[in-house]
N, CA, C and O of each residue as an XYZ file, in Angstrom:
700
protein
N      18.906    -71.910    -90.477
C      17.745    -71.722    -89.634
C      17.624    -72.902    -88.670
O      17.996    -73.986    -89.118
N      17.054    -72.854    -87.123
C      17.182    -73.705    -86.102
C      16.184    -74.219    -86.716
O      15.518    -73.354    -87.284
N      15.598    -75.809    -86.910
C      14.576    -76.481    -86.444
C      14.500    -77.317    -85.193
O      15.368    -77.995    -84.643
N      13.072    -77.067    -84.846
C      12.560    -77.309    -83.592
C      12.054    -78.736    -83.382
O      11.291    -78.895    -84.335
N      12.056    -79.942    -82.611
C      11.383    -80.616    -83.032
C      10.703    -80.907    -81.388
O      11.198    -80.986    -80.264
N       9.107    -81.025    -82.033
C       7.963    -81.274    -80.962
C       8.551    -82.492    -80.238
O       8.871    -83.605    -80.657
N       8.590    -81.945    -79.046
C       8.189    -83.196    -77.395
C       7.604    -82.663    -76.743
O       7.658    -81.442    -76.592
N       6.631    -83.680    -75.977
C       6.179    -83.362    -75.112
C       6.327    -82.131    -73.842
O       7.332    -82.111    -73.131
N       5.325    -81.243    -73.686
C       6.196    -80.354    -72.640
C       6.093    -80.818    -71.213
O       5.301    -81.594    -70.678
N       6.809    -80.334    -70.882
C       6.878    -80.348    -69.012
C       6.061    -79.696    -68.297
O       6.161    -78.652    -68.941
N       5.347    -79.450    -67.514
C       4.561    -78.521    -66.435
C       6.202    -78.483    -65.166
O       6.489    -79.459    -64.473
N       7.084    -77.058    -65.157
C       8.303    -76.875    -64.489
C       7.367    -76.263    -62.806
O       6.481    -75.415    -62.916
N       7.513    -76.485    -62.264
C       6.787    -76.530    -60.939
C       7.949    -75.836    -59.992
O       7.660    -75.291    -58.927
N       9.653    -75.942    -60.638
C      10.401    -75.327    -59.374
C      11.240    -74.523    -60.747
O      12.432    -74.510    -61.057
N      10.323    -74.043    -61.221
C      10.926    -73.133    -62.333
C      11.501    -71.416    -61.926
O      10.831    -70.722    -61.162
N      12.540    -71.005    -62.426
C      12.938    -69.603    -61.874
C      12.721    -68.602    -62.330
O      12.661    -68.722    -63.553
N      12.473    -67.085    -61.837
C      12.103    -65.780    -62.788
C      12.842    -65.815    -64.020
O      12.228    -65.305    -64.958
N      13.922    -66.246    -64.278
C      14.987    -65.664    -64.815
C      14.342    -66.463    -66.041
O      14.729    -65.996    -67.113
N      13.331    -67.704    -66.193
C      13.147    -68.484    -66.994
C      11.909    -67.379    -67.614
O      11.481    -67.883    -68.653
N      11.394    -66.415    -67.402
C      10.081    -65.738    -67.627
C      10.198    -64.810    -68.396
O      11.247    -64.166    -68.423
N       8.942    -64.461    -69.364
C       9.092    -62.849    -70.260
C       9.037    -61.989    -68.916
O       8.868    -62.286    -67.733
N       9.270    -60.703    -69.657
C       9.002    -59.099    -68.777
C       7.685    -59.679    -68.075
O       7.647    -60.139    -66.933
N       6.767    -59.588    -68.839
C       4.882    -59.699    -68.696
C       4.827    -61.210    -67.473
O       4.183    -61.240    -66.425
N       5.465    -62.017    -67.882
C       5.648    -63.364    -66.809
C       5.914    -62.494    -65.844
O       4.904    -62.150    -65.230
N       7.042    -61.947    -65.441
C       7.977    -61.810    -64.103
C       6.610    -60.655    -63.372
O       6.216    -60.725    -62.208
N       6.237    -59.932    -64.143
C       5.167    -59.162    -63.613
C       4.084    -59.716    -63.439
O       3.459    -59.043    -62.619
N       3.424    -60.710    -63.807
C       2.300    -61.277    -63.896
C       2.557    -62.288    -62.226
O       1.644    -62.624    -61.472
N       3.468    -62.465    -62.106
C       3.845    -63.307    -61.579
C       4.069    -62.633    -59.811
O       3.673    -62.969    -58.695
N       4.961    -61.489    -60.400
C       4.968    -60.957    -58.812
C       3.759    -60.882    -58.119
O       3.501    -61.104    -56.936
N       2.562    -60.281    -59.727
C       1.613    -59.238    -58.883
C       0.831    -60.831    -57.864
O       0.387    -60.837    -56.716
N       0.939    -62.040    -58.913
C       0.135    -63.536    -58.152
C       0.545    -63.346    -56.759
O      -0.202    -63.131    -55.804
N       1.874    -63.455    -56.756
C       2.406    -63.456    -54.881
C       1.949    -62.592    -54.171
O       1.355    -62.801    -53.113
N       2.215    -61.311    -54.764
C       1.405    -60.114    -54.037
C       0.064    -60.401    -53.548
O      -0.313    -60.585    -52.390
N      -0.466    -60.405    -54.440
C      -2.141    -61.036    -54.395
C      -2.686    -61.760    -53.277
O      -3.628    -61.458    -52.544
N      -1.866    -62.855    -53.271
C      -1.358    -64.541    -52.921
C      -1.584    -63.968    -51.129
O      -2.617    -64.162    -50.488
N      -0.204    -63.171    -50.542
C      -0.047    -62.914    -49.296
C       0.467    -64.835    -48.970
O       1.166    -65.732    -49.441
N      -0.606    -64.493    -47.694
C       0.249    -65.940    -46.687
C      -0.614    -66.890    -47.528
O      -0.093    -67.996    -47.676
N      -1.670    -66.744    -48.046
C      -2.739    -68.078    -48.211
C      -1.696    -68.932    -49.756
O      -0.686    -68.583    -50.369
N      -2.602    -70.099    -49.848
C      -2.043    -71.034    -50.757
C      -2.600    -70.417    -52.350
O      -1.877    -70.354    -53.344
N      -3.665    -70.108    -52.305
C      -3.958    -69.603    -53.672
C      -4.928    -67.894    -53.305
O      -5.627    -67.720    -52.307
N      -4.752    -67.130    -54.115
C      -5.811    -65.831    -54.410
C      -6.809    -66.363    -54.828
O      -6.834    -67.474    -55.357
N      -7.920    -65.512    -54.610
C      -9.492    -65.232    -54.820
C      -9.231    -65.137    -56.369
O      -8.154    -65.069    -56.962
N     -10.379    -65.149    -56.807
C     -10.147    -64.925    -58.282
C     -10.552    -62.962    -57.905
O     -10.017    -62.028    -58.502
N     -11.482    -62.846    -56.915
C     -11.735    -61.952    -57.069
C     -10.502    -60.643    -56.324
O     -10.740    -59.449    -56.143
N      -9.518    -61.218    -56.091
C      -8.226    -60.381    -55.746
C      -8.021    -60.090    -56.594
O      -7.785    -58.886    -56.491
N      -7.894    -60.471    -57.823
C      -6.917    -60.249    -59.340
C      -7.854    -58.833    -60.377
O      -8.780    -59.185    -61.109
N      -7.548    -57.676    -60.309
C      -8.028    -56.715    -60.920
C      -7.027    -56.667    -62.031
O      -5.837    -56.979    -62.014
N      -7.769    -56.211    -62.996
C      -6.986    -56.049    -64.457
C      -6.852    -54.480    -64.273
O      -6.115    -54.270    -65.237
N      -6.981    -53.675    -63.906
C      -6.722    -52.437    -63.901
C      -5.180    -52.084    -63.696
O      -4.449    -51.252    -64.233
N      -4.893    -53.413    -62.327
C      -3.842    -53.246    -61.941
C      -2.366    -53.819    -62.811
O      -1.260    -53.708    -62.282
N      -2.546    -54.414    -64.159
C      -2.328    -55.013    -64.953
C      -2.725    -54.721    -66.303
O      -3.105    -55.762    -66.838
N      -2.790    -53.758    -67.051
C      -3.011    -53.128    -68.163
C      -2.308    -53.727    -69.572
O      -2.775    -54.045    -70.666
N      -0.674    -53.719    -68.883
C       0.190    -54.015    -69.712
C      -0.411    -55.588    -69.886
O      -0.929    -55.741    -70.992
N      -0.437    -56.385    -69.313
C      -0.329    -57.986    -69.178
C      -1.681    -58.381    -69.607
O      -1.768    -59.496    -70.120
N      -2.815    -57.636    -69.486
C      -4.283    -58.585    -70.230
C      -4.146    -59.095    -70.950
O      -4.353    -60.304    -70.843
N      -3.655    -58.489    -72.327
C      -3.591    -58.953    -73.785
C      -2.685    -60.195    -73.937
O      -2.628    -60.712    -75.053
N      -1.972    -60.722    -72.920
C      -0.984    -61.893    -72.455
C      -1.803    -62.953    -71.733
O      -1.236    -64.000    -71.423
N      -3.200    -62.756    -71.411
C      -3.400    -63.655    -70.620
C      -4.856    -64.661    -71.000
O      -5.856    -64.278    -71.607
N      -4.597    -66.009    -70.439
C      -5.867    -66.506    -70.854
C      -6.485    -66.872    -69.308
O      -5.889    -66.797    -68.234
N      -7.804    -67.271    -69.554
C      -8.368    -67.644    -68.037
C      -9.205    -69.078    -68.289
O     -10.180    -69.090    -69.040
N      -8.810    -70.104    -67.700
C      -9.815    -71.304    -67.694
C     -10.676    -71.766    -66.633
O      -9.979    -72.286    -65.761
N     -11.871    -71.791    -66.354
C     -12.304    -71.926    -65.308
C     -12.241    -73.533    -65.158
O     -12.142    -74.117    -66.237
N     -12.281    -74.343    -64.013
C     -11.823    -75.490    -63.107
C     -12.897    -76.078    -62.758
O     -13.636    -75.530    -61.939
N     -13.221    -77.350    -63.317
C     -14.980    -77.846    -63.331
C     -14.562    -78.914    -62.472
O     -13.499    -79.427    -62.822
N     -15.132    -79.424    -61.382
C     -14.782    -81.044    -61.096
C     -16.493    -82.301    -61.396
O     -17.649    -81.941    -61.622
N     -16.067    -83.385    -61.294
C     -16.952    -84.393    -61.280
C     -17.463    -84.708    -62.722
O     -18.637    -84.997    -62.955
N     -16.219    -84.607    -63.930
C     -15.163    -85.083    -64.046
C     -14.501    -83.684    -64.114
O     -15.303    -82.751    -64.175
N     -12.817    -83.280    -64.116
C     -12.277    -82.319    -63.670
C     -12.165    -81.831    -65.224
O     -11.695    -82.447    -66.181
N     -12.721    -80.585    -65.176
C     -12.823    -80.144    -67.101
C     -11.830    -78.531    -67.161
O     -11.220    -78.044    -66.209
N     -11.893    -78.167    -68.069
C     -11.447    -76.663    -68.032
C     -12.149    -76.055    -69.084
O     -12.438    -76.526    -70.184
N     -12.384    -74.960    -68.612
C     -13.752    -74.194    -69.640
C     -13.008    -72.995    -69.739
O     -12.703    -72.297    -68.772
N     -12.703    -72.751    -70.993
C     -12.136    -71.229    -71.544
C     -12.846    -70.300    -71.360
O     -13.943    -70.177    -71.905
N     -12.203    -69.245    -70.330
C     -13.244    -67.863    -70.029
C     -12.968    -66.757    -70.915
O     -13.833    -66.008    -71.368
N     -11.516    -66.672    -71.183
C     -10.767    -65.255    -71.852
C      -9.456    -65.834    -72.684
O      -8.486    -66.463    -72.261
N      -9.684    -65.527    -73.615
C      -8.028    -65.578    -74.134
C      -7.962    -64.530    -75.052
O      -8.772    -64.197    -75.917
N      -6.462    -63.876    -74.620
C      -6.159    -62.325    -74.563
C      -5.866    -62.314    -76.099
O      -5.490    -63.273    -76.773
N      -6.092    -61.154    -76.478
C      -5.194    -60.869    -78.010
C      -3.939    -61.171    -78.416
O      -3.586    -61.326    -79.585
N      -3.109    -61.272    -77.216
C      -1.776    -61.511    -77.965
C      -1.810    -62.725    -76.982
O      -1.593    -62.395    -75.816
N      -1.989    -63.795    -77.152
C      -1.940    -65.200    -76.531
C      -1.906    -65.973    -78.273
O      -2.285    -65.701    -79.412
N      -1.311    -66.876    -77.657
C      -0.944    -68.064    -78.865
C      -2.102    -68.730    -79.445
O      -1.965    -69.708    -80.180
N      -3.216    -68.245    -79.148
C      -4.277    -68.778    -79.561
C      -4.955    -68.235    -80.772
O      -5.648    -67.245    -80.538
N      -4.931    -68.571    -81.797
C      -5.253    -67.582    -83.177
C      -7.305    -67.655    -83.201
O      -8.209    -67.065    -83.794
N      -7.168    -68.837    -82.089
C      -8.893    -68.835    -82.559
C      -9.897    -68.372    -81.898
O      -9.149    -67.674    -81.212
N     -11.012    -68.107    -81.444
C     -11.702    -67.699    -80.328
C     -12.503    -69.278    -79.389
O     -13.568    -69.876    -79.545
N     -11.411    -69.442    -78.500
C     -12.056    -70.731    -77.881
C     -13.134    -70.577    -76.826
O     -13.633    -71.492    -76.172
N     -13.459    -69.109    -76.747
C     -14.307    -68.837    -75.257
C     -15.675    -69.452    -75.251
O     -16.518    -69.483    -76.147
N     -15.697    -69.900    -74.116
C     -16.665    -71.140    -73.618
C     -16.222    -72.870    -74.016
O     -16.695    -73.872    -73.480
N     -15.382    -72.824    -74.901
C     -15.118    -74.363    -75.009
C     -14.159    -74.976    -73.828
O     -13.238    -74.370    -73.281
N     -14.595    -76.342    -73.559
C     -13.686    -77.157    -72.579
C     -12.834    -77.406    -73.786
O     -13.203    -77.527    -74.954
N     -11.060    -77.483    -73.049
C     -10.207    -77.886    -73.546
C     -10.173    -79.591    -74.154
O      -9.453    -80.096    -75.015
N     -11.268    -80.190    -73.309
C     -11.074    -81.435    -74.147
C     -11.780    -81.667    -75.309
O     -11.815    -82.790    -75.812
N     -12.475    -80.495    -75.892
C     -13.453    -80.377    -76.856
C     -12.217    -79.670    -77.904
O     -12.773    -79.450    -78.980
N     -10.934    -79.296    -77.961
C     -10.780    -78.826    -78.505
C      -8.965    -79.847    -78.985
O      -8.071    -80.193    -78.213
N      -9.073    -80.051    -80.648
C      -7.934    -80.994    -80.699
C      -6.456    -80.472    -80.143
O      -6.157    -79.286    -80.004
N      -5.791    -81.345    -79.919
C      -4.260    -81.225    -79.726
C      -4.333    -80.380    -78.349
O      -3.838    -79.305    -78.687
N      -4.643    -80.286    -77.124
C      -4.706    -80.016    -76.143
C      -4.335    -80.978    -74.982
O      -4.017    -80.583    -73.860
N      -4.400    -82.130    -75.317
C      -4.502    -83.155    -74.184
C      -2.970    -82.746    -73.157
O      -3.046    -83.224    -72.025
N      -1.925    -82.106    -73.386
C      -0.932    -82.256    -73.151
C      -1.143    -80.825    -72.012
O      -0.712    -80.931    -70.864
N      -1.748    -79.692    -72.415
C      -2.366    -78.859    -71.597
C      -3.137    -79.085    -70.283
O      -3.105    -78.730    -69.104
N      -4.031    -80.066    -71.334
C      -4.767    -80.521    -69.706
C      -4.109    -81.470    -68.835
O      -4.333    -81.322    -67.633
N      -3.383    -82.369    -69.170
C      -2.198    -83.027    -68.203
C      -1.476    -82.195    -67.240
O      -1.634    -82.293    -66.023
N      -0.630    -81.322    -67.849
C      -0.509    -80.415    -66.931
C      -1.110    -79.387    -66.218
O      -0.320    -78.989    -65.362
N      -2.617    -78.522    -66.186
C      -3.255    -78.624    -65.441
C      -3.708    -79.233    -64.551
O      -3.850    -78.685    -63.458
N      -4.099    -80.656    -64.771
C      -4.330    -81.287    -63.662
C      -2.936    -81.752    -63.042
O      -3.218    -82.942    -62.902
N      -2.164    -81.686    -62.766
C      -1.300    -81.399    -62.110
C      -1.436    -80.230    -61.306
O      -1.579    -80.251    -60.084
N      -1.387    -79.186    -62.037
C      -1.491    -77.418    -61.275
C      -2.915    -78.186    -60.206
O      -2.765    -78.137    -58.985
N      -3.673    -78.573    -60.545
C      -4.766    -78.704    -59.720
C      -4.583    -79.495    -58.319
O      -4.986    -79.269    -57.178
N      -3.762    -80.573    -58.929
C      -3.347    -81.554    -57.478
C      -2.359    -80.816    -56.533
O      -2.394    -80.849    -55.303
N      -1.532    -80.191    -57.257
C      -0.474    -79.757    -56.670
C      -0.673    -78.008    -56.018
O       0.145    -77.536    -55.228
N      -1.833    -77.264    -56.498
C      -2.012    -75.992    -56.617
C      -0.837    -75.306    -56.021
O      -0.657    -75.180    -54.810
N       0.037    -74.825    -57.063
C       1.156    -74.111    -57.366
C       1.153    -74.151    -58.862
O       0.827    -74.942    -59.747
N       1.775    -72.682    -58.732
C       2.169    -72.449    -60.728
C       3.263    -73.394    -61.132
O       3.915    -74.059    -60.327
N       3.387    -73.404    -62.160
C       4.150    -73.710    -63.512
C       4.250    -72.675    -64.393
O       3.677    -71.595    -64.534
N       5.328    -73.412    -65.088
C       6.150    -72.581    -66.518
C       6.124    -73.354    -67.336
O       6.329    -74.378    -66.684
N       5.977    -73.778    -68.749
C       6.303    -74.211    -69.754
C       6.427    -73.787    -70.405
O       5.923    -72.666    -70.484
N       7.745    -74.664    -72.163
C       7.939    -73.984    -73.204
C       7.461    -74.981    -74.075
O       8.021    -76.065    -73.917
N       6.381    -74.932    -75.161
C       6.165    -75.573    -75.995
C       5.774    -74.983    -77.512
O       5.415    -73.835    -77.774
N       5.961    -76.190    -78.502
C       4.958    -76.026    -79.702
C       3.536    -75.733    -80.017
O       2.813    -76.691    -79.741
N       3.000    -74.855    -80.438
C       1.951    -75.052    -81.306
C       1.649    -76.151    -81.982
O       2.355    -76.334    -82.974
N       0.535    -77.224    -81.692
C       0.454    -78.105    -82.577
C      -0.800    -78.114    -83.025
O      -0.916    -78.950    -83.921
N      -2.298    -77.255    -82.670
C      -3.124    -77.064    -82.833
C      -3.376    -76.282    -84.472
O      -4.445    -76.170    -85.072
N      -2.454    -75.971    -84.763
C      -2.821    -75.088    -86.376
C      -1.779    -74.625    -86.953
O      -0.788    -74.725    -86.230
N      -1.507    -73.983    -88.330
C      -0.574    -73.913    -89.068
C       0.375    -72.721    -89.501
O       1.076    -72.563    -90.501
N       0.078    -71.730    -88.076
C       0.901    -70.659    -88.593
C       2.652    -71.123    -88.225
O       3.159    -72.116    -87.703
N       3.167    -69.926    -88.762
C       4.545    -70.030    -88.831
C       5.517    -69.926    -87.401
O       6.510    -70.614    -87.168
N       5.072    -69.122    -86.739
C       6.212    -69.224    -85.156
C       4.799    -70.315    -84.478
O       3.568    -70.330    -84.461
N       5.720    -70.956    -84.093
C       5.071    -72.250    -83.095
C       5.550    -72.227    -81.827
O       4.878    -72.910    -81.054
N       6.538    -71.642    -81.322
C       7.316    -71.693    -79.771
C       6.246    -70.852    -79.175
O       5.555    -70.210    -79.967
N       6.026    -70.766    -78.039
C       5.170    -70.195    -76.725
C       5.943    -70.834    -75.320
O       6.418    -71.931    -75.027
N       5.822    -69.793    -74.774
C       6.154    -69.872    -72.842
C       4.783    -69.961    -72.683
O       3.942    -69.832    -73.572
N       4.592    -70.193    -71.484
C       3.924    -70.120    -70.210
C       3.581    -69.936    -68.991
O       3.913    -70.928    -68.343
N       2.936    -68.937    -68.169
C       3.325    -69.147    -67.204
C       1.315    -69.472    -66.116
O       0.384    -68.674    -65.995
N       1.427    -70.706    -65.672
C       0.276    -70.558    -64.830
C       0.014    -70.843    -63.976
O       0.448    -71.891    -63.497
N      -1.137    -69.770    -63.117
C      -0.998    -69.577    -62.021
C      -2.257    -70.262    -61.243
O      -3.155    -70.421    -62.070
N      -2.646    -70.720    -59.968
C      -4.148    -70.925    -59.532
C      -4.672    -70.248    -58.722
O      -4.256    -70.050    -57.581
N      -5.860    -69.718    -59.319
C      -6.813    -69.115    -57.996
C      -7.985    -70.125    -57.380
O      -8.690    -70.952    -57.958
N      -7.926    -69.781    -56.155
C      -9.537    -70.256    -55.565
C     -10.248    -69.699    -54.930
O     -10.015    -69.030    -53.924
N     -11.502    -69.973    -55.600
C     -12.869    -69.343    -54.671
C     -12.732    -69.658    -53.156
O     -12.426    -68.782    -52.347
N     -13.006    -71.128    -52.760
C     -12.880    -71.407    -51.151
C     -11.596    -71.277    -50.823
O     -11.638    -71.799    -49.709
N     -10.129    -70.863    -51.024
C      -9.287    -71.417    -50.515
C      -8.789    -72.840    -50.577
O      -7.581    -72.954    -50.371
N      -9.232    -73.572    -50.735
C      -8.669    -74.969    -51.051
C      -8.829    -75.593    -52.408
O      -7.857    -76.272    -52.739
N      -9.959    -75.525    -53.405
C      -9.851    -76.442    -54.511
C      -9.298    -75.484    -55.611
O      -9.924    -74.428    -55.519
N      -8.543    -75.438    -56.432
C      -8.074    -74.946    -57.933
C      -9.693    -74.287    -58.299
O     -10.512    -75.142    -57.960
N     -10.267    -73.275    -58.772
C     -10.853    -72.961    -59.635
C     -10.706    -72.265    -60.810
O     -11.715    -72.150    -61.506
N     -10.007    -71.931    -61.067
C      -9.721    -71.307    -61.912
C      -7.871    -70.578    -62.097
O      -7.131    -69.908    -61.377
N      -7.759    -71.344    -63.809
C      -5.777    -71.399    -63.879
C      -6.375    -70.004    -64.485
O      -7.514    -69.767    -64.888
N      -5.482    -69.351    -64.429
C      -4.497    -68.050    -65.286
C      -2.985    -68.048    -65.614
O      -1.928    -68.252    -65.018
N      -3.370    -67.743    -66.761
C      -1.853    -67.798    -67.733
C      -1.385    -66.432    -68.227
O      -1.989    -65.371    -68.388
N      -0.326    -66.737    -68.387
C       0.312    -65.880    -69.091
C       1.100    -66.469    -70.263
O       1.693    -67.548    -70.282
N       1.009    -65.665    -71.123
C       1.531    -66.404    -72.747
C       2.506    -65.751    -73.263
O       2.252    -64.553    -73.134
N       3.548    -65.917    -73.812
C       4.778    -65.339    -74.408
C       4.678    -65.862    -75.922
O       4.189    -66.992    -75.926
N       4.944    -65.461    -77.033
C       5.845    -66.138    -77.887
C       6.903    -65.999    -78.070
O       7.341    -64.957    -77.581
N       7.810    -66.775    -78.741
C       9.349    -67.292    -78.428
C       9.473    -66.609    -80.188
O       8.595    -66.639    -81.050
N      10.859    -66.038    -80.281
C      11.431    -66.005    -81.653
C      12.669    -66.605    -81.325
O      13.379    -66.370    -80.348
N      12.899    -67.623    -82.500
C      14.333    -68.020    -82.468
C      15.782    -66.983    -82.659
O      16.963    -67.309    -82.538
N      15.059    -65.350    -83.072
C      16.092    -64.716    -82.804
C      16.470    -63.682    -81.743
O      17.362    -62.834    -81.694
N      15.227    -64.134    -80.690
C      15.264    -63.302    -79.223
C      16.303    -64.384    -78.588
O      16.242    -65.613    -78.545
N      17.281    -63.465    -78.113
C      18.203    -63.790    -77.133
C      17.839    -64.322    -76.398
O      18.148    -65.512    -76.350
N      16.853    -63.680    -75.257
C      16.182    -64.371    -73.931
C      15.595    -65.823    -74.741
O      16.118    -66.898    -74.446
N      14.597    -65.772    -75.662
C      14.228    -66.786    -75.940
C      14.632    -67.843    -76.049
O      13.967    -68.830    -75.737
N      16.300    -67.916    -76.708
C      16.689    -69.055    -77.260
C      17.733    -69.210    -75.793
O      18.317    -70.262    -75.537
N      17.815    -68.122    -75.034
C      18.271    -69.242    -73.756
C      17.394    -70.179    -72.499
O      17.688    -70.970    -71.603
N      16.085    -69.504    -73.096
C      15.208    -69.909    -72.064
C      14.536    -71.239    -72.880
O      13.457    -71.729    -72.546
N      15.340    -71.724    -73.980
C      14.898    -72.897    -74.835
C      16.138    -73.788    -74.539
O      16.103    -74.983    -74.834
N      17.055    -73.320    -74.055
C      18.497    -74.217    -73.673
C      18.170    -74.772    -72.502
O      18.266    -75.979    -72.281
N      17.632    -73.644    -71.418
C      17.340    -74.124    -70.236
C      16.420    -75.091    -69.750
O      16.431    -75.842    -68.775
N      15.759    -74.917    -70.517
C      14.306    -76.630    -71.153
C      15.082    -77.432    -72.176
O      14.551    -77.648    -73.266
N      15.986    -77.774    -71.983
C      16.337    -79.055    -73.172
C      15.478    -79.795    -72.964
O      15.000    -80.208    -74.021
N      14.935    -80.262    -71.949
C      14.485    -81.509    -71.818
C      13.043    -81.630    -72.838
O      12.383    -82.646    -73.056
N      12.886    -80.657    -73.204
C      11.648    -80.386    -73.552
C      11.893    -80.240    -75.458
O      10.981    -80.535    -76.229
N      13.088    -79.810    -75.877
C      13.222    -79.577    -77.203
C      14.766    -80.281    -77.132
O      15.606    -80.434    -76.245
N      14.646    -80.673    -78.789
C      15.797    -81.451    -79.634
C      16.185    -80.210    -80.452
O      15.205    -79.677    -80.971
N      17.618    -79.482    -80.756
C      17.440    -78.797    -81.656
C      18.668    -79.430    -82.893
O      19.555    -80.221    -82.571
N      18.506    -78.962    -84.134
C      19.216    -79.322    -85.331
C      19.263    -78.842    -86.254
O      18.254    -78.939    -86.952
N      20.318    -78.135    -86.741
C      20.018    -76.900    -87.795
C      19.951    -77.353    -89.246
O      19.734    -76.533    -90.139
């Protein structure tokens, strides 16, 4: 059996489809679609109707500034999240800090990211998760609100364990 061992993840900023689940690559087109010429979508562009398959994949944090916070709006049924965090800021909640690092990044930089990381928040048994997130804004210019998309990883999905090669930088592996 592979063991995994926790590092820090990356926020991948010039990351490729090919690195994404099904639900990513779709989640992802529909952002650009959305997107058009401007730098970020409305939040209110993004209809879930149009996205049926992908809700249950997705979480939503809304984007506080003065100090810059993130407040959990939605996190989908099948997201890596076993608990119900809605309404908590991520810094209220342990083993996150590494989340919000890379958010605020997404925020300075407003462009998505990809990451592959551990679960380190609690004790179930698959711990690997993708990522993929995206930014919307109300005015056009400040981040308000990230949307994600969540994968979990099995060490015996094909795609998975190449899209865990392709992040070395991010995992040590050792059987």
């Amino acid at each position: 059996m592979m063991k995994i061992e926790h590092e820090k993840p990356v926020a991948n900023f010039d990351f490729s489809q090919d690195d994404l689940s099904n639900e990513q690559k779709i989640f992802y087109d529909y952002w650009i679609k959305i997107k058009g010429d401007r730098l970020m979508p409305a939040r209110s562009d993004f209809d879930p109707v149009d996205l049926p398959r992908i809700v249950p994949y997705l979480s939503l944090e809304d984007v506080t500034y003065d100090p810059i916070r993130f407040q959990v709006r939605l996190v989908g049924g099948q997201t890596s999240s076993a608990r119900d965090s809605k309404g908590q800021f991520l810094d209220e909640i342990d083993g996150t800090e590494d989340i919000i690092h890379m958010l605020k990044q997404m925020v300075e930089r407003k462009e998505p990211y990809h990451y592959i990381s551990n679960i380190t928040w609690d004790d179930r048994t698959y711990k690997t998760y993708s990522s993929l997130i995206v930014p919307y804004s109300d005015d056009g210019d400040r981040v308000t609100l990230a949307m994600a998309c969540h994968h979990q990883i099995s060490m015996n999905d094909n795609h998975a364990y190449r899209m865990t090669i392709i992040n070395q930088r991010e995992y040590r592996f050792s059987l």
